[in-house]
C-alpha positions in Angstrom: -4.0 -132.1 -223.7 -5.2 -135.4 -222.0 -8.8 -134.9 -221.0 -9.5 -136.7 -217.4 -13.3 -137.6 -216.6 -13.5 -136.6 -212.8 -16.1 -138.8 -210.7 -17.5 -136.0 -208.4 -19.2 -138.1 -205.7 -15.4 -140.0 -205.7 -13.5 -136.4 -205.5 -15.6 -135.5 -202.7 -14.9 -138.8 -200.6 -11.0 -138.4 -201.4 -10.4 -134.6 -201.2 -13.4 -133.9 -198.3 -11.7 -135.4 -195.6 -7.8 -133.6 -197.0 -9.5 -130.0 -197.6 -11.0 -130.4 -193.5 -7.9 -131.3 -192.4 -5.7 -128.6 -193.9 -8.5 -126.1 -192.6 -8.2 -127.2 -189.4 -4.4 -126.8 -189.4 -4.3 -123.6 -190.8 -7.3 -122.4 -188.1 -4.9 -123.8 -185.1 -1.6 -122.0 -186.4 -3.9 -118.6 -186.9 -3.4 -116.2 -184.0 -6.0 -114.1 -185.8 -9.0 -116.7 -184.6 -7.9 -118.3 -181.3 -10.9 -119.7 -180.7 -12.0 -120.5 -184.2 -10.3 -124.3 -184.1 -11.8 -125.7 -180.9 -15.6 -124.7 -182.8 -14.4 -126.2 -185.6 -13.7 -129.0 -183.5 -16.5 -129.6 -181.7 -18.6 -128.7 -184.7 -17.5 -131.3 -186.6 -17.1 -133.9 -184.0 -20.7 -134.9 -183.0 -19.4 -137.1 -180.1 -18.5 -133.3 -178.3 -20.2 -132.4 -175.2 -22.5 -129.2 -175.5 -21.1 -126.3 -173.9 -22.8 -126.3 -170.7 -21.1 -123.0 -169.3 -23.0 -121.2 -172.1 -26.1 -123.4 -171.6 -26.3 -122.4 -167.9 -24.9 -119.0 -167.6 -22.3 -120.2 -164.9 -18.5 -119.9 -166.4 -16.1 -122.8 -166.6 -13.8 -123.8 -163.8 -10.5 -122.1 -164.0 -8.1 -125.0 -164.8 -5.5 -126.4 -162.1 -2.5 -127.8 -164.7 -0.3 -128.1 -161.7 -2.9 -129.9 -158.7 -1.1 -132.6 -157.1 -3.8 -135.3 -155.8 -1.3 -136.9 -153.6 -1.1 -133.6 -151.3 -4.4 -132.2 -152.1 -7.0 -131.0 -149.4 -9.9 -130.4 -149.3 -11.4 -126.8 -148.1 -12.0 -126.6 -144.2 -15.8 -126.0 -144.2 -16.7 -125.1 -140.5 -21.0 -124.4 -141.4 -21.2 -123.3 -137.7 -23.9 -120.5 -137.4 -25.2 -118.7 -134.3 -28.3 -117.7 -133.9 -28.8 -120.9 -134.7 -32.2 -121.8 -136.1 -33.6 -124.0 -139.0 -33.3 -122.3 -142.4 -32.2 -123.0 -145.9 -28.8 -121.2 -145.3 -28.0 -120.9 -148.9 -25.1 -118.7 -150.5 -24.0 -118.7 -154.2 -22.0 -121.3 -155.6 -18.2 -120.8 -156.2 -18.4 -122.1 -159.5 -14.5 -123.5 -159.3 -15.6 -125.9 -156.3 -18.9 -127.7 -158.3 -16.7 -131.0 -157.7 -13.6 -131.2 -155.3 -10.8 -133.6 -155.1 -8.6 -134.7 -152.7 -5.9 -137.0 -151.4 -8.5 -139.3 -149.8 -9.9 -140.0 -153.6 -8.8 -143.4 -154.4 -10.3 -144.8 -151.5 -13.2 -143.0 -151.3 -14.1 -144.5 -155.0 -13.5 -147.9 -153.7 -14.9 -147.5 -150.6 -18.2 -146.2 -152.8 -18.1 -149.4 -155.2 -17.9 -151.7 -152.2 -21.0 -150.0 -150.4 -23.0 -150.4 -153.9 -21.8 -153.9 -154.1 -23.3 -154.7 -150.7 -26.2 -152.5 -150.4 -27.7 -152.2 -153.9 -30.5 -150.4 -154.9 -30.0 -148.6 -150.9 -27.1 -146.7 -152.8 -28.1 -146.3 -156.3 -31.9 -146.1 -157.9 -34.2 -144.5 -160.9 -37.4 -144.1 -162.0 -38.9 -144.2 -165.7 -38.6 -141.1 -167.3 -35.5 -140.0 -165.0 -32.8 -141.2 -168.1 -32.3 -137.9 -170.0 -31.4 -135.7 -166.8 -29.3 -138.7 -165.7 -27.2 -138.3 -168.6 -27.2 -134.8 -168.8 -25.9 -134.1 -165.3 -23.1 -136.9 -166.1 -21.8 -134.9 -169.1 -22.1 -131.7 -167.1 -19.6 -133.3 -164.4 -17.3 -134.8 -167.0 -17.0 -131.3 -168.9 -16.2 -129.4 -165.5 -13.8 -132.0 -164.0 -12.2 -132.2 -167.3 -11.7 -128.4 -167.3 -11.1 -128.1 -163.7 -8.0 -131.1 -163.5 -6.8 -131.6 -167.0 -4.0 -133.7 -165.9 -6.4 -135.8 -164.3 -9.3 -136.1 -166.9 -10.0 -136.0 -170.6 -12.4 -136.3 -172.4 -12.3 -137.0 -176.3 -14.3 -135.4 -178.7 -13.8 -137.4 -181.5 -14.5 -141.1 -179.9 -16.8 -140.1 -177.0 -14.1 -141.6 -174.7 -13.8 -140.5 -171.4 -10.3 -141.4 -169.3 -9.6 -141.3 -165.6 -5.8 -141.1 -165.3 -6.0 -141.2 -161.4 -7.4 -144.8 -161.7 -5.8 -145.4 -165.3 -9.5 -146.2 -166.5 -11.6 -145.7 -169.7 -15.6 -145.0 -170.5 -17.4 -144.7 -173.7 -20.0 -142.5 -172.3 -22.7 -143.2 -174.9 -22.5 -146.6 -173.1 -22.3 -146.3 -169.9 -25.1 -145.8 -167.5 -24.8 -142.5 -166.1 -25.2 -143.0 -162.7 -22.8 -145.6 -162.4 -20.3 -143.6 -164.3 -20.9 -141.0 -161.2 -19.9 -143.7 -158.7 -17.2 -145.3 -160.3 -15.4 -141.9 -160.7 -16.7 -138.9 -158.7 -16.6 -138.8 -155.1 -20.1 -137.2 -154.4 -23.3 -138.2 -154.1 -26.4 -137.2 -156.4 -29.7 -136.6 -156.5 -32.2 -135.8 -159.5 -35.2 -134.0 -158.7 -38.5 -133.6 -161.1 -41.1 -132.2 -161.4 -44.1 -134.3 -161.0 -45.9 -133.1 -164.3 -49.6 -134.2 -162.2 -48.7 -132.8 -158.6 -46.5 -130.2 -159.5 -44.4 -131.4 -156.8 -40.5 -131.9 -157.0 -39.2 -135.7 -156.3 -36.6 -137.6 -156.4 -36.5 -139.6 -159.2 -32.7 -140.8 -159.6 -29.2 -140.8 -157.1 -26.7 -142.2 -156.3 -26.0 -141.9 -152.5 -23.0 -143.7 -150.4 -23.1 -140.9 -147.7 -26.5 -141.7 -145.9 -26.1 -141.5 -142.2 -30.3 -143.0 -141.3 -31.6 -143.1 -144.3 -30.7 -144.6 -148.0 -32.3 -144.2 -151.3 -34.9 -146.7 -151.1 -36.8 -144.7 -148.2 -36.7 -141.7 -151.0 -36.5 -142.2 -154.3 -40.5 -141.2 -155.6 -41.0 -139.4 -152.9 -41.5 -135.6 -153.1 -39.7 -133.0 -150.9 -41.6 -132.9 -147.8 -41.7 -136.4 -147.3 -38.2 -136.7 -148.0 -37.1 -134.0 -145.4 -40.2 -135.4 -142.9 -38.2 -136.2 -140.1 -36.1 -132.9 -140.3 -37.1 -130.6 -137.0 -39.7 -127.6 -138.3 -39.2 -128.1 -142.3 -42.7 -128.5 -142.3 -43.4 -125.8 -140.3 -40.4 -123.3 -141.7 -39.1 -124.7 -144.5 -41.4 -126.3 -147.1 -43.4 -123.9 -148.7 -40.0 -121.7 -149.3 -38.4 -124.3 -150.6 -41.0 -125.7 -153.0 -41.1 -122.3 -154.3 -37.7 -122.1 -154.5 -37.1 -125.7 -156.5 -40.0 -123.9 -158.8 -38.4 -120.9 -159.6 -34.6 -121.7 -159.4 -32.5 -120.6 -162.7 -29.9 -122.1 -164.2 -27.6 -119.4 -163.8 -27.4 -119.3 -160.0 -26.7 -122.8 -158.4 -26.3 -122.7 -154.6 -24.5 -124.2 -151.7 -24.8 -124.9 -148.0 -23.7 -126.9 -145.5 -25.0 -129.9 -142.6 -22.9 -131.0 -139.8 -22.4 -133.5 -136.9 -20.0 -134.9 -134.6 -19.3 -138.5 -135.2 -17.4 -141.8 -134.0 -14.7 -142.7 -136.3 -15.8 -141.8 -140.5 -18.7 -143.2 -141.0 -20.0 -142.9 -144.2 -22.9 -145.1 -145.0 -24.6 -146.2 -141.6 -28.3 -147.8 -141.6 -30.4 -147.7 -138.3 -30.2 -151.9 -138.5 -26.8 -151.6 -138.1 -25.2 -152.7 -134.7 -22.9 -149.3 -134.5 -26.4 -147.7 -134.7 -26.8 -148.2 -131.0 -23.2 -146.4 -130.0 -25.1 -143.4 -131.0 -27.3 -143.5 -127.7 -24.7 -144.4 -125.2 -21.9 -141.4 -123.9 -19.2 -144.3 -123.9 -16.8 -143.0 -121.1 -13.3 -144.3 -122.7 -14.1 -142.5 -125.7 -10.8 -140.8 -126.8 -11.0 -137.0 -128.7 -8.7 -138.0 -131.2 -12.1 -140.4 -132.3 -14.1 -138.2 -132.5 -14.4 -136.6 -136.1 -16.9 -133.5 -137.8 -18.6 -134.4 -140.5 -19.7 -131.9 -143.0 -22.5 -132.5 -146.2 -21.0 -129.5 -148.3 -24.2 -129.4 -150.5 -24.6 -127.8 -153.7 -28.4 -127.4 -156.1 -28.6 -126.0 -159.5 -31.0 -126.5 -162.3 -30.0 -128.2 -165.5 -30.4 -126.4 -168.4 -31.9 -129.1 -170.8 -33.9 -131.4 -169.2 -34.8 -128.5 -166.6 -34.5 -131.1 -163.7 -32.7 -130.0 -160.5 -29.1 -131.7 -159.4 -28.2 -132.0 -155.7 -24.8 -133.1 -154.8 -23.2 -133.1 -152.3 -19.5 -134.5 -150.2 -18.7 -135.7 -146.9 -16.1 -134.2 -145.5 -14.5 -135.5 -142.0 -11.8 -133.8 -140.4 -10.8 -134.5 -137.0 -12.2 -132.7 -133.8 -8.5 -132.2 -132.7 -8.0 -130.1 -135.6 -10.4 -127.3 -134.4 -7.5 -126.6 -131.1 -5.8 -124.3 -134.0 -8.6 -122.9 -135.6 -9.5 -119.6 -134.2 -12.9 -118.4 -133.3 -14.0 -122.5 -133.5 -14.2 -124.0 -130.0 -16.4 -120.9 -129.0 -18.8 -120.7 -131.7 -19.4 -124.5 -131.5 -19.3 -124.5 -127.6 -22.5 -122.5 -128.3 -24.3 -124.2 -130.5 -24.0 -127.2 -128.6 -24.9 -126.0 -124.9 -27.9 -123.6 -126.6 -28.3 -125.1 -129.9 -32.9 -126.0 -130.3 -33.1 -128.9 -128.6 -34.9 -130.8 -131.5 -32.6 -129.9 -134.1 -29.6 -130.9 -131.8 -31.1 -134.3 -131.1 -32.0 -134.4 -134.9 -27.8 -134.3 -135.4 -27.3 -136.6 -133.5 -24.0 -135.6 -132.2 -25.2 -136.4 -128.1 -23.0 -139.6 -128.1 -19.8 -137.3 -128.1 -20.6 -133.9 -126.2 -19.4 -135.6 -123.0 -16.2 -135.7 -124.4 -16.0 -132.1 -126.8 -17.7 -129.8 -124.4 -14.6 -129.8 -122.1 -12.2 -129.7 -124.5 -14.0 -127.0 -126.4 -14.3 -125.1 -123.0 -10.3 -125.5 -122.8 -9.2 -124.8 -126.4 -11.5 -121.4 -125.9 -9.7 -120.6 -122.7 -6.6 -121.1 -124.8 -7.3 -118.8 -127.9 -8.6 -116.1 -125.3 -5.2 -115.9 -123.5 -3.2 -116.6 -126.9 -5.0 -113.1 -128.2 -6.5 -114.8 -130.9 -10.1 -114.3 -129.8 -11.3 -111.1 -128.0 -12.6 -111.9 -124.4 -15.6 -109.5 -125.2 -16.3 -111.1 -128.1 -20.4 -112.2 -128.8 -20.5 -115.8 -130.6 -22.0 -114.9 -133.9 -21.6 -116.9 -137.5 -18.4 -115.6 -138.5 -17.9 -113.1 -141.3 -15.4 -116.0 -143.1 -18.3 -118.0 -142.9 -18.4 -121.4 -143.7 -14.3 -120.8 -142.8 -12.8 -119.1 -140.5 -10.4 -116.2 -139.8 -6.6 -117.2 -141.4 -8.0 -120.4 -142.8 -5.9 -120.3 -145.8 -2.7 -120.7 -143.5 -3.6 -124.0 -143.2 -4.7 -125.2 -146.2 -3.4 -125.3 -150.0 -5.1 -122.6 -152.2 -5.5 -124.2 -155.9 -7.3 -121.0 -157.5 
């Protein structure tokens, strides 16, 4: 018998790696354990992303294997309410539309790397000690978009590597500066908001934000809530005590949305008071056709994250043309109300007054219309509608993806 001297340190080096591999092998081709070799996975990868649905308390996205970008829409959020008064207006979050993509995204993510070329720290800013929620809010969006569009985005456990296949890009994350990953590949706006640990006041303490419509970062970022929503009719009156105390006690397990609104011009997206176009807003411009005029929805969304404890805001803008609402049942008449008996501060605050010249008649028409097409009762009393922020048969008109 040939005696062999075994070098243990050496036999673990060689066989280690061999003995992992062959577990993990057998672990995948074991019906017994299905989910025993995606732990094994991200146990032993330390480059995986922590599992943020079981952090939270909010489940995964179901996955869309078969969305087509090219012919995707987005939802037809119509936030119309009536009585109409100022209020949080929150509802639970649907926790398959965190992040929504559609058709429109390739331009929209060059149309957001444009405006941060230009404008600077007016689209993206931070403050010390803002770094760790930055981070953790980017890894929360690149685990749901991965889940939610797997044909679209992956993200590797293994090398850290995150890949876009829309724009046929790749991002080490460890490197990349989370806020900047958020503009170069998600279409939506964010805000991080802290706790001031002297105060005990929420503020804004990092975003990105390419939809600002008056405002930009630079007027907010430090600032805490009430001076941010300042110029927002009775928030100091209404709102900010309930939603201090709300910021304070939200958990992570129940992340809420909401919606704002306007009527606007053309698609604007980022538009500063200096600007020239800032003046069309107090002029009814006679010529102006309907098929300019566009709503423009903020389809909001807060929720706490669960390590840092900071709170996220995002939020999208949506436009969809006016013309649109001639088909949409229940529309014209809810929103002929608003606008003829909306609080006059709050519908000044808007700042739709540069188009109701032109969508009150229309509006006044198209109701006329659904009336003697049956699809509205002629008794019926405006009210926020029970489809709410939809409307009845919605999903005749739009793709479902869930």
């Amino acid at each position: 018998m040939v005696n062999v001297d075994i070098d243990t340190p050496a036999a673990v080096l060689v066989l280690g790696p061999a003995l992992v591999l062959t577990g993990v092998i057998l672990l995948r081709s074991c019906s017994l354990f299905p989910g025993a070799y995606q732990w094994l996975c991200r146990t032993l990868s330390r480059k995986a992303l922590p599992d943020y649905a079981k952090l939270t308390g909010v489940p995964a996205p179901k996955p869309l294997p078969n969305f087509d970008l090219d012919t995707a829409k987005s939802r037809p959020y119509r936030p119309f309410r009536w009585e109409y008064h100022q209020n949080m207006s929150l509802s639970e979050l649907e926790p398959n539309w965190w992040i929504e993509l559609d058709s429109a995204y390739r331009e929209k993510i060059s149309q957001r790397k444009k405006l941060y070329s230009e404008y600077g720290k007016l689209i993206i800013d931070e403050l010390t000690g803002s770094q760790e929620a930055s981070r953790e809010c980017m890894e929360m969006v690149i685990q749901f978009i991965c889940q939610r569009y797997p044909n679209q985005f992956r993200y590797n456990d293994w090398t850290g590597v995150f890949t876009n296949e829309i724009l046929h890009a790749q991002v080490d994350i460890a490197t990349a500066h989370p806020l900047m990953f958020l503009l170069d590949h998600v279409p939506e706006d964010f805000f991080i908001v802290q706790e001031d640990p002297v105060s005990g006041l929420y503020r804004l303490t990092a975003a990105v934000g390419c939809s600002a419509i008056g405002w930009n970062i630079s007027q907010k970022i430090g600032k805490p809530l009430h001076e941010i929503h300042g110029p927002v009719p009775d928030y100091k009156e209404r709102m900010a005590f309930s939603v201090d105390r709300f910021f304070s006690k939200v958990p992570c397990d129940k992340p809420i949305q909401r919606g704002a609104w306007g009527l606007e011009v053309g698609e604007p997206l980022f538009l500063q008071t200096s600007s020239p176009e800032w003046n069309h807003r107090y002029r009814q411009d006679p010529d102006l056709l309907t098929s300019d005029i566009f709503l423009r929805v903020d389809w909001q969304t807060l929720r706490r994250l669960p390590k840092s404890r900071a709170i996220v805001f995002n939020f999208k803008a949506l436009f969809t043309p006016f013309t649109d609402f001639r088909r949409e049942p229940y529309i014209p008449r809810l929103l002929l109300k608003v606008l003829r008996e909306g609080k006059k501060s709050i519908m000044e605050y808007k700042g739709s007054w540069h188009t109701e010249h032109k969508v009150i008649p229309v509006l006044e028409e198209w109701a006329r219309e659904q009336e003697e097409k049956g699809w509205v009762p002629s008794q019926w009393k405006e009210r926020t509608l029970d489809e709410h922020p939809f409307y009845p048969g919605w999903k005749d008109h739009y793709p479902i993806h869930d």
